[in-house]
N, C-alpha and C positions, 0 to 999 in steps of 0.2 A: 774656203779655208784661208786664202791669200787677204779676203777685205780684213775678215776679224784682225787677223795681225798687222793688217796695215793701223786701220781705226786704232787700235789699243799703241800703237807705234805713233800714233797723231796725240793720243791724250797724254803722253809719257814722256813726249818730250814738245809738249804745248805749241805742233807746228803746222801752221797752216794746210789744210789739201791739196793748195795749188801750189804751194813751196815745195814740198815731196813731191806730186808728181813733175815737178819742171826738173827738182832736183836730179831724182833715180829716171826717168825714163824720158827727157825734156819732154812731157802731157803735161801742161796744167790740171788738163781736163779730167787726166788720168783715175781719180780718187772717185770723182762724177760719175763719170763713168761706169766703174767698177759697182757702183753704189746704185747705177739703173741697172745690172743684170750683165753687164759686159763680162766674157771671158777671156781672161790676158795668154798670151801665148806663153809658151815653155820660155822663149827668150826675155818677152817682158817680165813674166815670173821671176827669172833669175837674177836683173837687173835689179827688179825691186829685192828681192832677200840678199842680195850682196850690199845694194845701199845699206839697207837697215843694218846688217851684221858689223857692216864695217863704220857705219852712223856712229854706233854703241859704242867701237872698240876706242875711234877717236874723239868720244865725251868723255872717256873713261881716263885717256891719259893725260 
């Protein structure tokens, strides 16, 4: 459930895989990762939905 909203998070705002994950959880790899079967923990989970949540709020203003 976490990659789809990553991927759709990467088309939406046209940014690299290795930029988000170096961004939200310093992984380059992170997106790679995620994309061969990797399951992220509750704490990387959160990091990434907080980047993104708060990504949005400051493109917004």
């Amino acid at each position: 459930m976490l990659l789809p909203m990553i991927e759709r998070f990467l088309r939406e705002h046209d940014m690299p895989p290795t930029r988000f994950g170096r961004d939200c959880a310093r992984d380059p790899r992170l997106v790679f990762d995620l994309r061969l079967g990797r399951e992220p923990g509750d704490r990387v989970r959160r990091r990434v939905e907080h980047f993104m949540n708060n990504y949005c709020r400051s493109v917004q203003q």
